[in-house]
C-alpha positions in Angstrom: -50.4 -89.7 141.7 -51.3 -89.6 137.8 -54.1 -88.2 135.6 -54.5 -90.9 133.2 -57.3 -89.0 130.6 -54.3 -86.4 130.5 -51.7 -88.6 130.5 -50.1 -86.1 133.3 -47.5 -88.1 136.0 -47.3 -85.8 138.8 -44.4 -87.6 140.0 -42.0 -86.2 137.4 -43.1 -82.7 138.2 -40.8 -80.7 140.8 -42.7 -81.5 144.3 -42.3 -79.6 147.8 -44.2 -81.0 151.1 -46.7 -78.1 152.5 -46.9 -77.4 156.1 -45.5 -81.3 155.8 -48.3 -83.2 155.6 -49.7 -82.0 151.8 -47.5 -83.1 148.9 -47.7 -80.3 146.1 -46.2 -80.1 142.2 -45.7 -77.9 140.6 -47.1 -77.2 137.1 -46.5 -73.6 135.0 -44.9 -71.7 137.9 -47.9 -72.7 140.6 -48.2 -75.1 143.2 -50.9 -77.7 143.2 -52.4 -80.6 145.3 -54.6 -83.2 144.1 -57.0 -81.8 147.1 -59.8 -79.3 146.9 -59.8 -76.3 149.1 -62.3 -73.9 149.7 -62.6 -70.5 148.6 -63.8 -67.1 149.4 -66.9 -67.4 151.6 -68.1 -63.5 151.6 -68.1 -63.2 148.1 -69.6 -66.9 147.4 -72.7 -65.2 150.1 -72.8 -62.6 147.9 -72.9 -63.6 145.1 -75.9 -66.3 146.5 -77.9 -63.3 147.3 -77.4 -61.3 144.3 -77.8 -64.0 142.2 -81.5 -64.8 143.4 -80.6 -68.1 144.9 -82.4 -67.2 148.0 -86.3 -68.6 146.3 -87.6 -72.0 146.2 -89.4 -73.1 143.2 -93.0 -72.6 144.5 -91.7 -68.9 144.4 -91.5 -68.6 148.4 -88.7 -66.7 149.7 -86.4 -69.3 151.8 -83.0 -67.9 152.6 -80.5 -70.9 151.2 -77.8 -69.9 153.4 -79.1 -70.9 156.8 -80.2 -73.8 155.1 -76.4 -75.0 153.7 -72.6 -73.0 154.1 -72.0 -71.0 150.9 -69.5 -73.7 149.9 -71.7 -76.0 149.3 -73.8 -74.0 147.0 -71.1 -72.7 145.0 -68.7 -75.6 144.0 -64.9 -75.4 143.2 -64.2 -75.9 139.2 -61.7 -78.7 140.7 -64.2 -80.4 142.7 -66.3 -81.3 139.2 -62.6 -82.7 137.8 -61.3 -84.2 141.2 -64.5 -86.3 141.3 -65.3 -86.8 137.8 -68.2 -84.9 138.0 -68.0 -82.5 134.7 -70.7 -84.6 132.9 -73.1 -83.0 135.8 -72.0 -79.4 134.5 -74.4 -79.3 131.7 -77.5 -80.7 134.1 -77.2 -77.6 136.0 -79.7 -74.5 135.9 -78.4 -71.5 134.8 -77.2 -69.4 135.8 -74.3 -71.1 136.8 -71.9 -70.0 139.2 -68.3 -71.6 140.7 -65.6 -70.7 142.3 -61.9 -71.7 141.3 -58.5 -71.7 142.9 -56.8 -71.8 139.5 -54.5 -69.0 138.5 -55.5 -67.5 135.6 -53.0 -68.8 133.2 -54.4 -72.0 134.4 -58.0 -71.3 132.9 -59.5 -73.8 130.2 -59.9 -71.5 127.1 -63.8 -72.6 127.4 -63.9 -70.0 130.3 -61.3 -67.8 128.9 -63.0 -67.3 125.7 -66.8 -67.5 126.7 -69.1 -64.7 128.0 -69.0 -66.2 131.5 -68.0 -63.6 133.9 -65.0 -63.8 136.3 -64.9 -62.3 140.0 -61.8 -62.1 141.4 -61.3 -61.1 145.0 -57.9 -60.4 146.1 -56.7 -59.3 150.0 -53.5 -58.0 151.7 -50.8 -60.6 151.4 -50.3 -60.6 155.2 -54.0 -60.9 156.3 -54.3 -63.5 153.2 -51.6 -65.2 155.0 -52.8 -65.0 158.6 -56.2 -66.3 157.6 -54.4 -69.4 155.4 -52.4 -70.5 159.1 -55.5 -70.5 161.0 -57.8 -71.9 158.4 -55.1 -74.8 157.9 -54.5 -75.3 161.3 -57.9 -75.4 162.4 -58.5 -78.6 160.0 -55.3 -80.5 160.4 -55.9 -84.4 161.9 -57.3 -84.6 165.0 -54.2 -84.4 168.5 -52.1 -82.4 165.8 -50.1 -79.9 167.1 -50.6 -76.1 165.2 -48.3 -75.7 162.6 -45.9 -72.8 163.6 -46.2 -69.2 162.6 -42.4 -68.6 161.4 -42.4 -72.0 159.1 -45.9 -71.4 157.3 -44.7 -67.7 156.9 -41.7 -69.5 155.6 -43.1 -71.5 153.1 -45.9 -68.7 151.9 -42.7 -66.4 151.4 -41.4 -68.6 148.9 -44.5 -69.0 146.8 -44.9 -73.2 148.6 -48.5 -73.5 149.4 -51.5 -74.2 147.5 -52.1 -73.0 144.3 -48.9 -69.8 145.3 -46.8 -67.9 144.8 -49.6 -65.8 145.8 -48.6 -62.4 144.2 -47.9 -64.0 140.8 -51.6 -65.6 141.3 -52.9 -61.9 141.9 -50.9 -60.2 139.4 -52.3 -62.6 136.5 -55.9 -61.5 137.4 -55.4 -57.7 138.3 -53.4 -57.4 134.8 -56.5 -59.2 132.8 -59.1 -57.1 134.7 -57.4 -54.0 133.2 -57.3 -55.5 129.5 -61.1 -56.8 130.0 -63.1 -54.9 132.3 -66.5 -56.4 131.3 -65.0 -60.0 131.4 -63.2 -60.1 134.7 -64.1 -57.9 138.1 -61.2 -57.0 140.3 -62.4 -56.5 143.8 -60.6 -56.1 147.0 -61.2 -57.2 150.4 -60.3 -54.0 152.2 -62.8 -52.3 150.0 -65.8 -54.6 150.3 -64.7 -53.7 154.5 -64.6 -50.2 153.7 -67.3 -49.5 151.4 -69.8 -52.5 151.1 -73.0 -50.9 149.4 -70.7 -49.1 147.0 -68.9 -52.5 146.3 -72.0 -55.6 146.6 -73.5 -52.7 144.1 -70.7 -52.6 141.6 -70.6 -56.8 142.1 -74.3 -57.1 140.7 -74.2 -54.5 138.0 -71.0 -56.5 136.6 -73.6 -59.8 137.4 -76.0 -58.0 135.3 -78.5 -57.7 138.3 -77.9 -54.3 139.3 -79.8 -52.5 141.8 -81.8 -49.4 140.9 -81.2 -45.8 142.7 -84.1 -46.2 145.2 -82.8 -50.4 145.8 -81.3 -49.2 149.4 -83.2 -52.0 151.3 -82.5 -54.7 148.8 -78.7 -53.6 148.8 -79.0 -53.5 152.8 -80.8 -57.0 152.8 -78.0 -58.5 150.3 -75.4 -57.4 153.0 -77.5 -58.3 156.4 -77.7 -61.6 154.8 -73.8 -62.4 153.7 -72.6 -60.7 157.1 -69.7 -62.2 158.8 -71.8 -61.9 162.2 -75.0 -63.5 161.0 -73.4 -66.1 158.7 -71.1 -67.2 161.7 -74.2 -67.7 164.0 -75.9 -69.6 161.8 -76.9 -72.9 163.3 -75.7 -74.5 160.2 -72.2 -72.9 160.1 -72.4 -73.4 164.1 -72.5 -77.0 163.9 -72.5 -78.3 160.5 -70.1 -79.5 157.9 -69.1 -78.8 154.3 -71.0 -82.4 152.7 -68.0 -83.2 150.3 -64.9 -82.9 152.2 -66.6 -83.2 155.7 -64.6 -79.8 156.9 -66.4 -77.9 160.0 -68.5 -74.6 158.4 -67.1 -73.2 162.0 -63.6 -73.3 160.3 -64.5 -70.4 157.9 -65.6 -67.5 160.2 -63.0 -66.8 163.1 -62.5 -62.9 162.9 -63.3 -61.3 159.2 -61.0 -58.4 160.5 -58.7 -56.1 158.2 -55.4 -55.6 159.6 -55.4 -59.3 161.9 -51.4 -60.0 160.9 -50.8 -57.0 163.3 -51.7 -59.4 166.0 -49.1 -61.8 164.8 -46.0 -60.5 162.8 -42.7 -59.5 164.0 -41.2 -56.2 162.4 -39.3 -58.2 160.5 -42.2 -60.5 159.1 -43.8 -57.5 158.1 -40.6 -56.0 156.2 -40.2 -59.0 154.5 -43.2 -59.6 153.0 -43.8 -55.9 152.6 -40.6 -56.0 150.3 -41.7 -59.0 148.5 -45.6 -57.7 147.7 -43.5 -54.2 146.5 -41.5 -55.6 144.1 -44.0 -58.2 142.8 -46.4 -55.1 142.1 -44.3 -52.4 140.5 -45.7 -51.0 138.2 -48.5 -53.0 138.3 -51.0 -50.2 139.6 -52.0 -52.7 142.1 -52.0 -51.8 145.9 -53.0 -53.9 148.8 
């Protein structure tokens, strides 16, 4: 595989097979794919309905998200490049909003060094990698047997899967959210679980939408609408698919839990990684 406009041979970069059936090279210390994966789907809901994406021209309210999955309003950076799409960028309305896998390293400067705003939303390494196994295994090839537990756990140890290591990934963004606050939001799945008004309300004041004192419904109405349990039921996340990649909406809500990997480590699983996230973060500040 090669990309000719950056004269860029992935063939002569170091290469590992993920979960054996995704080839991945690796570039800068990360792992990449020439495949698009999809991102965070709370926050993309969020960030929908903070946004005021929810209205239709004529200036009727329409809710866009049981109209199409928040994927498929919010596109990956990568998508645009994958599919030579980045002349499109410009056509958009603004505001414009994406998601991106990238680390942060990985940034064009264009973003780096613009007043566009950066949310990044981080969760504990062993419920990030419960939710990777399933997520993966629910959209492998059709008669394909599930990829087992103690080889992805394996592989997500040692940094080999898309876009990993996944603490060096985290680490680049928590460490720029502390030098530029007002550029880059650090949030963290645990505390969007444990404190959602406090957090959707700190999201759209760094959005520059914030909610007033006396916005309680709107805050309440932002959360009703990006809930795991309504987005999940949704007739279009029931039964519909994502319209570039073709991947079932179903595949993004199984359980939304905190704490999931309890349901599937061993003791030593848990040590392991444990010891890994400690010594990645020390004296970072960062806990998850």
């Amino acid at each position: 595989m090669a990309c000719q406009e950056e004269g860029l041979l992935l063939d002569e970069y170091p290469k590992e097979k993920f979960w054996e059936i995704l080839d991945l090279y690796q570039l800068d210390g990360y792992w990449y794919s020439g495949d698009v994966i999809p991102g965070t789907t709370w926050l993309k809901a969020l960030c929908i309905c903070i946004m005021g994406n929810q209205r239709k021209n004529d200036g009727d309210e329409v809710d866009q998200l049981e109209v199409k999955n928040p994927h498929d309003h919010i596109k990956c950076l990568e998508y645009f490049y994958y599919f030579n799409l980045l002349s499109k960028l410009k056509d958009m309305q603004s505001p414009r909003v994406f998601n991106t896998h990238l680390p942060y390293s990985a940034l064009p400067e264009s973003i780096k060094n613009s007043e566009c705003k950066i949310v990044y939303i981080a969760r504990n390494p062993k419920d990030t990698f419960v939710s990777l196994w399933h997520f993966f295994n629910q959209i492998l090839p059709p008669n394909t047997e599930p990829y087992p537990l103690e080889k992805a756990y394996d592989s997500f140890i040692k940094g080999i899967h898309l876009f990993g290591p996944f603490h060096d990934h985290v680490l680049e963004y928590w460490q720029e959210s502390l030098k530029n606050p007002n550029k880059l939001l650090f949030l963290k799945y645990e505390d969007l679980k444990r404190d959602p008004k406090g957090e959707v309300r700190k999201l759209a004041s760094f959005l520059c939408r914030p909610f007033g004192d006396e916005d309680n419904d709107e805050v309440d109405k932002v959360l009703w609408r990006s809930s795991f349990e309504r987005l999940k039921n949704l007739e279009v996340n029931k039964n519909g698919k994502l319209s570039d990649s073709g991947v079932p909406n179903s595949s993004f809500f199984r359980l939304g839990n905190v704490g999931d990997w309890q349901n599937c480590f061993t003791d030593e699983m848990k040590q392991g990684l444990d010891e890994i996230t400690c010594k990645k973060f020390e004296g970072s500040g960062l806990d998850l």
